[in-house]
C-alpha positions as CSV (number, residue, x, y, z in Angstrom):
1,X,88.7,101.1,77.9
2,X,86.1,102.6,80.0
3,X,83.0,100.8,80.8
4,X,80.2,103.2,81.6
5,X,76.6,102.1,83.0
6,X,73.7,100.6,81.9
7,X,70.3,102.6,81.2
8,X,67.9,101.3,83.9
9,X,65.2,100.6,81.3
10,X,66.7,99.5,78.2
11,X,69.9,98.0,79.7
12,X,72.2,100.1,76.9
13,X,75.1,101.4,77.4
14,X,75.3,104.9,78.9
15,X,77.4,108.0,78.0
16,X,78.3,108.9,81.3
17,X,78.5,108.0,85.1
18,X,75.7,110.6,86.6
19,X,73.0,109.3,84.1
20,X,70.3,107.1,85.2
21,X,69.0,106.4,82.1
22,X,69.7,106.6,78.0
23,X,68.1,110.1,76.4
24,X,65.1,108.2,75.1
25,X,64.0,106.2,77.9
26,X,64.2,109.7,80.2
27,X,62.0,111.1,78.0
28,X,59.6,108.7,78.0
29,X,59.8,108.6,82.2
30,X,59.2,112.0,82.3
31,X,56.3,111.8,79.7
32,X,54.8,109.2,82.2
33,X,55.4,111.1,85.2
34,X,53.4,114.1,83.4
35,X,50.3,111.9,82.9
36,X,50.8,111.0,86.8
37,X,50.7,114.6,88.1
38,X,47.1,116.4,89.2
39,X,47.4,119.9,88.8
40,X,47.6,122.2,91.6
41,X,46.8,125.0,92.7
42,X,48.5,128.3,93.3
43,X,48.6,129.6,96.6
44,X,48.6,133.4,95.3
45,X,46.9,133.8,92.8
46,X,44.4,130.5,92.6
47,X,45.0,129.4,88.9
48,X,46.0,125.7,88.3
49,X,49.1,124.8,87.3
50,X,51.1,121.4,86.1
51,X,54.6,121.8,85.5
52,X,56.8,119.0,83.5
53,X,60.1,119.1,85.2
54,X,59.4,118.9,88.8
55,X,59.6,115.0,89.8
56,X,57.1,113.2,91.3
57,X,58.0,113.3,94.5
58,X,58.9,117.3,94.3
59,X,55.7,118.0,93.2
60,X,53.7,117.4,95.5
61,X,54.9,120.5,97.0
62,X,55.1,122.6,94.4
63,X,53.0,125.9,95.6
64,X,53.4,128.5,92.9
65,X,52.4,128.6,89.3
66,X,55.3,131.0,88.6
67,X,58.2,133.2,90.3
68,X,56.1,135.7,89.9
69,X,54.0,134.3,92.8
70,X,56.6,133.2,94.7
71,X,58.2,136.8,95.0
72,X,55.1,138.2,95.5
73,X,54.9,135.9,99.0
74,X,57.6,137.8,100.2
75,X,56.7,140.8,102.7
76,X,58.9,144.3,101.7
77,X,61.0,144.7,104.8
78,X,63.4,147.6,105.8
79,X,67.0,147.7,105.4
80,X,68.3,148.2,109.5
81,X,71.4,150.4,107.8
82,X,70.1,152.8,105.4
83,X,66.0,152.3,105.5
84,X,64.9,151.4,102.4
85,X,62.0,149.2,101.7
86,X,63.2,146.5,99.6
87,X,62.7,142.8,98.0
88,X,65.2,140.5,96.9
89,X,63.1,138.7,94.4
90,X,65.3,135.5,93.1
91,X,67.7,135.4,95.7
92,X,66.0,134.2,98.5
93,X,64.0,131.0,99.1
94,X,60.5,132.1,101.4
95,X,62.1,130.3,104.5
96,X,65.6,132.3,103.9
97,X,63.5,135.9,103.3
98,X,62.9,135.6,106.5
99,X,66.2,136.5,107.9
100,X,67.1,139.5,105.9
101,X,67.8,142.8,107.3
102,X,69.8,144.6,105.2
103,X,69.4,145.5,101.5
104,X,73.0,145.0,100.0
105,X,76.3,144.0,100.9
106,X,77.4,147.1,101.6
107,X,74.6,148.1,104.4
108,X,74.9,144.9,105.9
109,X,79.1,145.5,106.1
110,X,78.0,148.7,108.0
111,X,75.3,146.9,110.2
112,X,77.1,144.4,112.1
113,X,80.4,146.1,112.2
114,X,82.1,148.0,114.6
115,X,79.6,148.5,118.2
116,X,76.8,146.4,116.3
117,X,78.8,143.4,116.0
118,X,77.8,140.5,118.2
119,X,81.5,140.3,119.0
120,X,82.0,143.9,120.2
121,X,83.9,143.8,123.4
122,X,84.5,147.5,123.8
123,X,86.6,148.2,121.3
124,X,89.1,145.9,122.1
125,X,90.2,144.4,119.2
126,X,90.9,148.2,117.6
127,X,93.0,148.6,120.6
128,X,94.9,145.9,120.0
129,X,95.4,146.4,116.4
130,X,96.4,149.7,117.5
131,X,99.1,148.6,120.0
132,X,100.7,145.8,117.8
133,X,101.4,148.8,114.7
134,X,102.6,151.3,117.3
135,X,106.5,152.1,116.6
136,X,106.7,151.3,120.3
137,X,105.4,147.6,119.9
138,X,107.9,147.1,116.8
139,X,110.9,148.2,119.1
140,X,110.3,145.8,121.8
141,X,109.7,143.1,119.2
142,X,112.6,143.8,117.9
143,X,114.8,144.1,121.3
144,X,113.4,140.3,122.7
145,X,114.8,139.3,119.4
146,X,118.2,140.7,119.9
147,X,117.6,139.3,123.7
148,X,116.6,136.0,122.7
149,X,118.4,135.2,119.6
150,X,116.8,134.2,116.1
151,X,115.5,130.9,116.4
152,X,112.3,129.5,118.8
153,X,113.4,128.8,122.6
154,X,111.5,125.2,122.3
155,X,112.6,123.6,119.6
156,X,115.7,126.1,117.8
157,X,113.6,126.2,114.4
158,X,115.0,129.2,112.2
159,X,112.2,129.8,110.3
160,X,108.9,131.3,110.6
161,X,109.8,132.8,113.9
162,X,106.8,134.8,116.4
163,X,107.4,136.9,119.1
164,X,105.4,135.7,122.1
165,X,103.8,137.2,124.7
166,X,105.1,135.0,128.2
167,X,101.7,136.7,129.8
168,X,99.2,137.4,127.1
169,X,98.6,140.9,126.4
170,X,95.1,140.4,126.9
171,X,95.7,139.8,130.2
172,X,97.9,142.6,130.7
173,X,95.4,145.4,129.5
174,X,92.6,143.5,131.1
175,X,94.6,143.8,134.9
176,X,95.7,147.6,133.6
177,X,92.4,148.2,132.9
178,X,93.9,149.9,129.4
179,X,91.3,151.8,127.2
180,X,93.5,153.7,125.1
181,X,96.6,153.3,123.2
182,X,98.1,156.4,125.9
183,X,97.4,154.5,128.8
184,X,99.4,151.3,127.0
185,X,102.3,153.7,125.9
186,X,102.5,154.6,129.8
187,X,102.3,150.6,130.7
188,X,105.4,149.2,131.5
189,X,105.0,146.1,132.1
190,X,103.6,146.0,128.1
191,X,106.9,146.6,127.2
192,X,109.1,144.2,129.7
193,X,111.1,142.1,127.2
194,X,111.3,139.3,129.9
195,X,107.3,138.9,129.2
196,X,109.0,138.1,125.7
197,X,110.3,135.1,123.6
198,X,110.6,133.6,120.5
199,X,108.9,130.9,119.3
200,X,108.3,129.1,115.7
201,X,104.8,129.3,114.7
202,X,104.2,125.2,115.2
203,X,105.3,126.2,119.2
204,X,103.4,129.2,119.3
205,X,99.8,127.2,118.2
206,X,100.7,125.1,121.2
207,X,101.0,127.7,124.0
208,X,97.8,128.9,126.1
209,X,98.5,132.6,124.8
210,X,98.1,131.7,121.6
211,X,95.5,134.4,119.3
212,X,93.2,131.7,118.1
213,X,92.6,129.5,121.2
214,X,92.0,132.8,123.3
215,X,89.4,133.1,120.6
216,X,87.7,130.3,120.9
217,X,88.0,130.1,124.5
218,X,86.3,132.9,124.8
219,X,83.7,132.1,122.4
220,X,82.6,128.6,124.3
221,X,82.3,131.2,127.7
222,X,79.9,133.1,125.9
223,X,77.5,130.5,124.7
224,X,78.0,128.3,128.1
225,X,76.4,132.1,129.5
226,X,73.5,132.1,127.5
């Protein structure tokens, strides 16, 4: 049998674990906090106000009389994508309003994408995308495979198998100075199968050429340079 809590008032037995107290006792507490409130005043529009469900200790920063005057606190701004003037009117708290730019998902997709994006790094990672679906990169993952065999050179694991780059090809098109995917067709030290291996993808999170812990690396830089 379950045994639920006690009302804090009347000491009967509750109907659930997240109440506090039985139905009749709450609303006899919140009758009592009601006759504890002074009303306020709104900051827009000046009328006074008193509100029943805001608890004591909430209310004494309630502001508004309505979310009608709490949107109208908001200032119109305009969208950095397409250049609207907008408001978001129940979506946004007054501290959070204050960090909008765009007006809807879809401008804001188009505002910090692409050159605008605080990660931009000159087109890089379109480069890279570019080089790892080339026909090219596909051929020499395939040729370390028949080089190296099908299973990871550390541990022999079968399954779930990566093909690694010994030198990272971030490093490679950084010392090549590569901009295009041309100029990486016409690498060929890209394309040296003994820069390849196998690995399992357990292995592979452990090398320093690894995709996420570049990342990250590269991340802390930045912010250690600000």
């Amino acid at each position: 049998m379950i045994n639920f809590p006690n009302c804090s008032d009347c000491k009967k037995e509750l109907k659930g674990y997240r109440q506090k107290r039985c139905q009749s006792c709450a609303g006899k507490k919140r009758m009592q906090d009601i006759s504890l409130k002074k009303p306020r005043l709104c900051k827009v529009c000046g009328k006074e106000f008193l509100k029943s469900w805001y608890s004591l200790k909430n209310w004494e920063r309630a502001s508004f009389c309505s979310s009608h005057c709490h949107n109208n606190q908001k200032i119109p701004k305009k969208c950095l994508t397409c250049g609207i003037i907008f408001v978001k009117k129940g979506e946004y708290s007054l501290k959070g309003w204050e960090v909008v730019k765009f007006c809807s998902e879809k401008c804001s997709d188009v505002g910090i994408s692409g050159e605008k994006s605080v990660h931009w790094k000159d087109g890089a990672t379109e480069l890279y995308r570019a080089i790892r679906v080339s026909t090219q990169y596909i051929k020499w993952r395939k040729d370390v495979f028949s080089s190296c065999g099908t299973k990871c050179v550390f541990c022999g694991e079968t399954k779930n198998l990566h093909v690694d780059h010994i030198k990272s090809l971030k490093d490679i098109i950084k010392e090549n100075s590569i901009k295009t995917i041309i100029e990486a067709r016409n690498t060929k030290c890209l394309w040296d199968i003994n820069n390849g291996r196998v690995l399992c993808f357990d292995c592979h999170k452990l090398t320093d050429t690894y995709g996420v812990r570049n990342n990250m690396e590269a991340g802390v830089m930045a912010l250690k340079s600000l």
